[in-house]
C-alpha positions in Angstrom: -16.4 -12.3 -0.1 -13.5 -14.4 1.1 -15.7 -15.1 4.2 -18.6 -16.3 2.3 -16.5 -18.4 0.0 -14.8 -19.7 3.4 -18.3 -20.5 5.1 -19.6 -22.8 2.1 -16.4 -25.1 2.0 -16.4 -25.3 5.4 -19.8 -26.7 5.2 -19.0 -29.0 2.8 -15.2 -30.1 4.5 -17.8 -30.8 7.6 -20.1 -32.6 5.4 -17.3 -34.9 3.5 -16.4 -35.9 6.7 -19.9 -36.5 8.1 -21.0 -38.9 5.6 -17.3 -40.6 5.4 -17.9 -41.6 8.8 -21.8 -43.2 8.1 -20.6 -45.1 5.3 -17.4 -46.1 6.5 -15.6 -45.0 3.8 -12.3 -44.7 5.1 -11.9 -47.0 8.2 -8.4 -46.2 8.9 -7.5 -43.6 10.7 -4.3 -42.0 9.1 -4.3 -43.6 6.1 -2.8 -42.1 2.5 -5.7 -40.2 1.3 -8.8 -38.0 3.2 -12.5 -38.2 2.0 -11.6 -34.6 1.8 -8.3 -35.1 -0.4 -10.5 -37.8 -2.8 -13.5 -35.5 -3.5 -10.8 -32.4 -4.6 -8.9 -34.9 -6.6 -11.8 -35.9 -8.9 -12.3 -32.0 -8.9 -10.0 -31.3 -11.2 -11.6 -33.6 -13.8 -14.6 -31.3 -14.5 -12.5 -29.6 -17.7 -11.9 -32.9 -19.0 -13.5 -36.2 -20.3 -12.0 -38.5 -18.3 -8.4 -37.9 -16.3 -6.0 -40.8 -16.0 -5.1 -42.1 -12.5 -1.4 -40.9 -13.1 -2.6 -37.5 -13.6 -5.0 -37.7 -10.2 -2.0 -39.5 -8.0 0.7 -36.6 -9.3 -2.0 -33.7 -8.9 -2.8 -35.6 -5.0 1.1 -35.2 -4.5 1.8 -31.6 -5.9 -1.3 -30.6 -3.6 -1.0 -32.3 -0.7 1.8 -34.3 -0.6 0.3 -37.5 -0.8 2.2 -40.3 -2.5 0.2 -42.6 -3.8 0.5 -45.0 -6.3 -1.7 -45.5 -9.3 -2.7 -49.3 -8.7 -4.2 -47.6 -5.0 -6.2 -45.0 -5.8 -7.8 -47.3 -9.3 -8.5 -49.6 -6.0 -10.4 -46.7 -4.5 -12.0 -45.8 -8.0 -13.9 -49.2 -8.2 -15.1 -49.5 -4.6 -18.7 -49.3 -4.4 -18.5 -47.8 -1.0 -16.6 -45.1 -3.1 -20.0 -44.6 -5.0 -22.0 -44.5 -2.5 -19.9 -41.6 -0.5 -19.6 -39.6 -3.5 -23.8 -40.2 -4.1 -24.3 -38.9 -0.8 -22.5 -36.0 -0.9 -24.0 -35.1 -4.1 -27.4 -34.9 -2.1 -26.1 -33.1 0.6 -25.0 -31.1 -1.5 -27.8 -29.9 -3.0 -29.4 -29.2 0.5 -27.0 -26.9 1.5 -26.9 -25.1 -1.9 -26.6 -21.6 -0.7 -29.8 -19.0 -1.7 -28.8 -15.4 -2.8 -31.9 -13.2 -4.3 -31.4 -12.1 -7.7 -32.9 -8.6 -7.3 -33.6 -8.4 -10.9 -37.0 -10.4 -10.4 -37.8 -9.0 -7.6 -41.3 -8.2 -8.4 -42.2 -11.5 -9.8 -41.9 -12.1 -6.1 -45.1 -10.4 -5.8 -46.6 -13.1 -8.0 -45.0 -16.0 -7.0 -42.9 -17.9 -4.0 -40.7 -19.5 -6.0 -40.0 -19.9 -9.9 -38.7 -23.5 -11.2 -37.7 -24.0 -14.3 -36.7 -27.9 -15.6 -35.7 -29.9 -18.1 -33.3 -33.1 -18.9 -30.6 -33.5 -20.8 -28.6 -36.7 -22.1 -24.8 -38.0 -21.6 -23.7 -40.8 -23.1 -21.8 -43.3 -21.8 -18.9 -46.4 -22.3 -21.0 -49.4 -23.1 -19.9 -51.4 -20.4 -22.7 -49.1 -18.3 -25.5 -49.8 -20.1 -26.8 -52.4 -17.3 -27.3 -49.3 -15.3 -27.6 -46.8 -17.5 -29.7 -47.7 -20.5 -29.3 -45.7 -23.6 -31.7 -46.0 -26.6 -29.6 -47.6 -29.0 -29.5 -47.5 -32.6 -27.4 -44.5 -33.4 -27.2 -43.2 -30.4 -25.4 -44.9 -27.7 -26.7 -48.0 -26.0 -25.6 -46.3 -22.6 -26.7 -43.0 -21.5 -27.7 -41.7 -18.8 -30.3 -38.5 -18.1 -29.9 -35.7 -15.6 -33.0 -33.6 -14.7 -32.2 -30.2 -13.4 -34.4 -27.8 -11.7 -33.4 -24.2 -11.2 -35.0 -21.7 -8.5 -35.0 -18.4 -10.6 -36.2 -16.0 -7.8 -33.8 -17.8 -5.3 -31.2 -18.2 -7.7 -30.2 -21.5 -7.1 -30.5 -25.4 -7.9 -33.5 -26.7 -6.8 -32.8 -30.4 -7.7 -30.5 -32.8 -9.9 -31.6 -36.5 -10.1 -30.1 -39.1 -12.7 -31.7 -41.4 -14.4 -30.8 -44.2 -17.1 -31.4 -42.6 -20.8 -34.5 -44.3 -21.8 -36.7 -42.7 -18.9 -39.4 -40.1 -20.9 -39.1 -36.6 -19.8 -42.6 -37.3 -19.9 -42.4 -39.4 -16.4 -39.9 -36.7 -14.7 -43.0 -34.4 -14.9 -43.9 -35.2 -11.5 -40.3 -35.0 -10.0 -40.9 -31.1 -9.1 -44.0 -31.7 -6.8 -41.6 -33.2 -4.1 -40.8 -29.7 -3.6 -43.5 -27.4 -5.0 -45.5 -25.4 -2.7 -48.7 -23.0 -2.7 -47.7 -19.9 -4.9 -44.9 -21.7 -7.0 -44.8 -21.4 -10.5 -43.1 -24.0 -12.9 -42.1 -23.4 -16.4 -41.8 -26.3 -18.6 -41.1 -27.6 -22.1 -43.1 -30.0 -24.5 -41.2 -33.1 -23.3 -43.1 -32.6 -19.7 -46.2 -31.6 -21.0 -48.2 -34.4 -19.0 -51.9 -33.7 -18.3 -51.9 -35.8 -14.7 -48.8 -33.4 -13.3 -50.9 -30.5 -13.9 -53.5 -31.6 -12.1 -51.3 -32.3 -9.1 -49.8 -28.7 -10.0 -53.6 -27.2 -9.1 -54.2 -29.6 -6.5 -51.3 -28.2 -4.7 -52.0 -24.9 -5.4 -49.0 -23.7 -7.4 -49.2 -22.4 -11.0 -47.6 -24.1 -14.5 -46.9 -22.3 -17.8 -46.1 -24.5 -20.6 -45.9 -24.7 -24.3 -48.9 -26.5 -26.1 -48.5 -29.7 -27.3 -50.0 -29.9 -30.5 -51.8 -33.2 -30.7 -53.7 -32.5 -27.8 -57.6 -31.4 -28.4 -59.3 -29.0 -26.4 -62.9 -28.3 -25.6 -65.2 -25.5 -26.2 -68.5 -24.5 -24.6 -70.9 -24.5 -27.9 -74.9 -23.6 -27.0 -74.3 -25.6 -23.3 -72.7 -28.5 -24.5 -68.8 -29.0 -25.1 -67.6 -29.2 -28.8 -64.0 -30.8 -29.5 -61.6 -29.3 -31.6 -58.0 -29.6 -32.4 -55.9 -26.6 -31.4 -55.9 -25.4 -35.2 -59.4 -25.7 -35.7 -59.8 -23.7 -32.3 -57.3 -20.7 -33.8 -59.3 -20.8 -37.2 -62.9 -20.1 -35.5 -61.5 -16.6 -34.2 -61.4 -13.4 -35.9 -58.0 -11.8 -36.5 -55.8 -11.4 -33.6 -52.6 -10.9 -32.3 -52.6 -12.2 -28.8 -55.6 -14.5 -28.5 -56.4 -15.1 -24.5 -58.6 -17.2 -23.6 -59.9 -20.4 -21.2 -60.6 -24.0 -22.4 -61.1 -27.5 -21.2 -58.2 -29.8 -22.4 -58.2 -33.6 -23.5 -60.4 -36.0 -22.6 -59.9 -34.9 -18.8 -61.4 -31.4 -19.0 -58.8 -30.2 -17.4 -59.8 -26.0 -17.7 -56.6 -24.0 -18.4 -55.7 -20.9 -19.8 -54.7 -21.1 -23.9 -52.8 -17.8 -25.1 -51.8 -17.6 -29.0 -49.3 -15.5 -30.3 -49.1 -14.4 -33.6 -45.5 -14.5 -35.1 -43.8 -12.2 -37.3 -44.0 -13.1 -41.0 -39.8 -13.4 -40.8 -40.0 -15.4 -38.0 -42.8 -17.7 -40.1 -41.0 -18.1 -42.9 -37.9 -19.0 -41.0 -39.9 -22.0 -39.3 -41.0 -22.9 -42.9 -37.8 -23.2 -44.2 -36.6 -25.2 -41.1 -39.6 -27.8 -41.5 -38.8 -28.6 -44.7 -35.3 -29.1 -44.8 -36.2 -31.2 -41.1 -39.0 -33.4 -43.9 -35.9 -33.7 -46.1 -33.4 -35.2 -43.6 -35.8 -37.2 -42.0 -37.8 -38.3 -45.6 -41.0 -37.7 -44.5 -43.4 -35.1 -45.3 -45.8 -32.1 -43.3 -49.4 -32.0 -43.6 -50.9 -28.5 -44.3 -52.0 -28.1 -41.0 -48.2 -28.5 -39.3 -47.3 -25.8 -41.9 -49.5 -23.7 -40.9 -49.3 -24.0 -37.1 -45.7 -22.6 -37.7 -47.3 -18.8 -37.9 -48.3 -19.2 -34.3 -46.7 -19.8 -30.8 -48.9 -21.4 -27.7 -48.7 -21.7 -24.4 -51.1 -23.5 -21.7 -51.3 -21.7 -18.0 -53.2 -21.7 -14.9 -52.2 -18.2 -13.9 -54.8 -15.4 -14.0 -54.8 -13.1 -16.3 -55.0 -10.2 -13.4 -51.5 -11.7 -12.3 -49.6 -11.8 -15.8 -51.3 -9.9 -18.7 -51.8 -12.1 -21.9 -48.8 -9.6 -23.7 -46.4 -10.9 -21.3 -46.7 -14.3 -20.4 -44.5 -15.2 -23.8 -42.5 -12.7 -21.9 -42.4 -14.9 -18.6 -41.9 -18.4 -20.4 -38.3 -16.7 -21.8 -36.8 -17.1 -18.6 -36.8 -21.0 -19.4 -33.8 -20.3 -22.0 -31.5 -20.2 -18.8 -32.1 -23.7 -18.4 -30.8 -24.4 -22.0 -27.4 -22.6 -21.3 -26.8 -24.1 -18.5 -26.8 -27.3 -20.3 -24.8 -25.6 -22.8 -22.0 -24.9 -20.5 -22.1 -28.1 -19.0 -21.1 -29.8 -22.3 -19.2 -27.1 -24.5 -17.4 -25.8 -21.1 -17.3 -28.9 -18.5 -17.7 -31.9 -20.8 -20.5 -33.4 -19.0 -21.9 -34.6 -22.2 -19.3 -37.5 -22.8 -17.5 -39.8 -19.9 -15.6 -42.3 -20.9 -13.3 -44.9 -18.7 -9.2 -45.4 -19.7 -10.6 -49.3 -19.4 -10.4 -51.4 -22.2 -13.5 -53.7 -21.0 -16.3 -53.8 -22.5 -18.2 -55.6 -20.0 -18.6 -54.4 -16.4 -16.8 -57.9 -14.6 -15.5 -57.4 -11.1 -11.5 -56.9 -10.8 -10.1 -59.2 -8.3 -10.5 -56.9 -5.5 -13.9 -57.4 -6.0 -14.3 -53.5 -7.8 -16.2 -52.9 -11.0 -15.3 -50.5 -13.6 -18.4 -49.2 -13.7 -17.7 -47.8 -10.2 -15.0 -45.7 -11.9 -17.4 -43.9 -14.5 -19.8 -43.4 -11.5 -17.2 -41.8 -9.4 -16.7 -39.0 -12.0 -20.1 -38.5 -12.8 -20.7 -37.6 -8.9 -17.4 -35.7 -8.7 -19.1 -34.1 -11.8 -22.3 -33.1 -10.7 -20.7 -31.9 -7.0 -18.6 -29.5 -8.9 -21.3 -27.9 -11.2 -23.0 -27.2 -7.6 -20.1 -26.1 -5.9 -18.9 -23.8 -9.0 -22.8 -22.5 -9.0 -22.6 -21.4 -5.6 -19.0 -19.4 -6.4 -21.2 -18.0 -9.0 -23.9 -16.4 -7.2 -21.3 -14.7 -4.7 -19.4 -13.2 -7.8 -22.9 -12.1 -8.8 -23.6 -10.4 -6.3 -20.0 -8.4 -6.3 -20.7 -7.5 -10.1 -23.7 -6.0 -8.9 -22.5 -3.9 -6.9 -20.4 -2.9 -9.7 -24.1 -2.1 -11.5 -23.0 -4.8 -14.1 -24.2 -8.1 -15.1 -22.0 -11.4 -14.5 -21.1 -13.6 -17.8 -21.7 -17.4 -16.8 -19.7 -18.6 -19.5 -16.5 -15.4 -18.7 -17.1 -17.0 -15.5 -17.0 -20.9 -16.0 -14.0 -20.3 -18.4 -12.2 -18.6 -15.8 -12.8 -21.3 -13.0 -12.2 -23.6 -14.8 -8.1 -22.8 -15.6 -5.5 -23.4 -13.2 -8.7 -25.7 -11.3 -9.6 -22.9 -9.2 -12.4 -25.4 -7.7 -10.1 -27.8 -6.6 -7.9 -25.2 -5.2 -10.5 -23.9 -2.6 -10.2 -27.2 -1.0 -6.8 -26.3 -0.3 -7.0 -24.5 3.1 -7.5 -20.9 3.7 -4.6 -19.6 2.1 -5.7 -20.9 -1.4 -9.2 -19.5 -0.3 -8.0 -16.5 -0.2 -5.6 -16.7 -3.0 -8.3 -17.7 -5.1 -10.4 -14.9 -4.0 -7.6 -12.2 -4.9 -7.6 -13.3 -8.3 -11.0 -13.0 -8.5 -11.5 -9.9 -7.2 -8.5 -9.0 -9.9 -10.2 -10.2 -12.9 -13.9 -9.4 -12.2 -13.6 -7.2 -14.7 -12.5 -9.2 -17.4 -15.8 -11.7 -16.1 -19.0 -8.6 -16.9 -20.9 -8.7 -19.6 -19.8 -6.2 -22.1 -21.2 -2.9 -21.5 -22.5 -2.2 -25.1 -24.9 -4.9 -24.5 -28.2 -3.4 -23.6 -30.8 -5.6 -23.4 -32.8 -5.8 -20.2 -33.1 -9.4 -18.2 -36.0 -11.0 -18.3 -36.9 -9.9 -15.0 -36.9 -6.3 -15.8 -38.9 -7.1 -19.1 -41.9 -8.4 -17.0 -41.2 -5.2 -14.3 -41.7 -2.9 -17.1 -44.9 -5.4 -19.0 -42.5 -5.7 -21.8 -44.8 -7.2 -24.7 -43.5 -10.8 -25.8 -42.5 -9.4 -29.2 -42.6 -5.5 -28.8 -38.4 -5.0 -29.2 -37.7 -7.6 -32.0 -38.1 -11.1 -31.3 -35.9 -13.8 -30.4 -37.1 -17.4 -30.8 -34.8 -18.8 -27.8 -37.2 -19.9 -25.3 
């Protein structure tokens, strides 16, 4: 393990370096501060909003002995070749993103090359950013900016991270994932990317999509030769009772031909949904149609895979695995406090200091140093997945985060190989501690769809 975890940080030690010397960012040779001893600095900022320079300056001299004052490193915080270093390792990052199998979906691999799952989620931002991050205003913030993240299931890894200003449609990231998607793939995705052009380009490419349906969009039936246009509801009504109803349509005006499965829900489930949509009318003060009410008894899901690949009883089962996504971004914000960066500024406009710096640089320095940890701590993750394994346990993310984050164990790896190896002790020591609880016996998803679970055979959980 401690050669593994040595491995990646040399990698990225070579690549701090590497794209310090194509930027330029530190000119001087044996100067105060390293491109390696600026990235680890911001490190230990990923438990907290915002740190204060102080704090960074006394953390860079109880580290590594590096007295500098405050007034420098703010100097280095508002450079904007500072931003662009950080940008680039970010990317570099993400190339070098190490790739362990998980072997619990193994035999999805039969199925499919790779599985992506994506989605966005929002931060918001100081004000002063909102010339280059946008935000949508009104009671939200009028800065914010939006990270799309795509996860590799079978390869159990980040596929991609891109930011964006906040009032960019998850609708236009729909096409972000065909940069990268090959013949084979399969991409789950939610109703904010349901975008009938992308899954076109999905086909065209050969890959496979499962989504859920969005409900305003008609669908086309073959009635005596000619095609007859219905609304999904319409389309569920004209069928005889059912529990799983499987079955291929043309969709929108584009005739696009996809697969249309219907589940059935639970009458508890139902009347949960119910319950929620009304007391959703109330807050907003508006009020459901009968047919909104009544699409509650049903889940649906659009699909180009075959239904001698993944049986209609399991594809519900298959479009669970999107849930990851969702606690990732849970962790991020309850755990790393990704949701919320703020600046120790008190402008409110982004003006240049007299250095020539902006502030803004500041904010965009953490939300690099940020995005490079949640990588870096993601890698850490899949080695310590594979010990617990081994162990014929399962690894908790958030046991794991938790413990990573105290006494900056991130940072600490940037250390040299003592702290390495230090850190790797500890790890080994509380491992333990870091497992799942053994009373816990539900199966992954991955061995769900192994064994043709049914979507809703053992109780049902509407996280998906």
């Amino acid at each position: 393990m401690v050669n593994m975890i040595t491995k990646s940080f040399d990698k990225i030690k070579d690549v701090l370096q590497i794209i310090s010397n194509e930027v330029k960012f530190i000119k001087r040779k044996g100067g105060e501060i390293t491109p390696i001893n600026f990235v680890q600095s911001l490190l230990g900022n990923n438990n907290k909003q915002t740190m204060s320079d102080e704090e960074i300056c006394r953390d860079l001299y109880e580290d590594c002995n590096i007295n500098l004052k405050r007034q420098s490193f703010n100097e280095w915080l508002h450079k904007d070749v500072s931003v662009e270093y950080l940008k680039k390792v970010f990317e570099k990052s993400l190339n070098i993103n190490s790739i362990y199998n998980d072997e619990a979906i193994k035999g999805l691999s039969i199925h499919f090359k790779n599985i992506f799952i994506e989605d966005n989620t929002t931060i918001s931002l100081h004000k002063m950013m909102n010339k280059i991050f946008k935000g949508v205003g009104g009671t939200a913030s009028t800065s914010a900016m939006k990270i799309y993240y795509c996860y590799n299931a079978i390869a159990n890894k980040i596929a991609d991270i891109q930011i964006f200003d906040g009032t960019k449609s998850d609708a236009k990231c729909s096409y972000n994932v065909l940069d990268f998607l090959q013949k084979g793939d399969l991409i789950l995705r939610d109703l904010g990317f349901f975008k009938i052009d992308s899954f076109k380009k999905i086909i065209d490419k050969g890959a496979y999509f499962l989504s859920r349906y969005f409900l305003a969009t008609n669908l086309y039936i073959e009635v005596d030769g000619n095609d007859k246009k219905m609304s999904i509801l319409e389309f569920i009504k004209s069928k005889k009772e059912f529990d799983v109803l499987d079955t291929w349509v043309k969709l929108s005006n584009e005739k696009l031909l996809v697969r249309v499965i219907v589940y059935r829900v639970p009458d508890e489930v139902y009347n949960q949904r119910v319950r929620n949509l009304k007391k959703a009318d109330k807050h907003r003060g508006r009020t459901s149609n009968k047919s909104r009410f009544e699409l509650q008894r049903y889940n649906i899901f659009i699909t180009n895979i075959p239904s001698q690949m993944i049986d209609k009883k399991t594809i519900g089962t298959l479009y669970r695995f999107r849930w990851q996504v969702e606690l990732v971004f849970k962790r991020w914000k309850s755990l790393l406090n990704i949701n919320v960066i703020t600046t120790t500024s008190q402008k409110t406009e982004d003006t240049p200091n007299k250095k020539g710096g902006k502030v803004s640089n500041r904010i965009l320095c953490f939300i690099y140093a940020k995005l490079i940890g949640i990588i870096l701590m993601s890698q850490i993750e899949n080695i310590t997945t594979l010990l617990a394994r081994k162990m014929e346990r399962e690894l908790s993310s958030d046991k794991f985060v938790k413990w990573m984050i105290a006494k900056d164990k991130l940072k600490m790896l940037f250390l040299g190989k003592d702290s390495i190896e230090k850190v790797c002790e500890w790890l080994k020591g509380n491992l333990e501690r870091m497992l799942k609880d053994r009373r816990k016996k539900d199966p992954t998803i991955g061995v769900l769809l192994e064994n043709e679970v049914e979507f809703y055979l053992k109780g049902y959980n509407e996280k998906f």
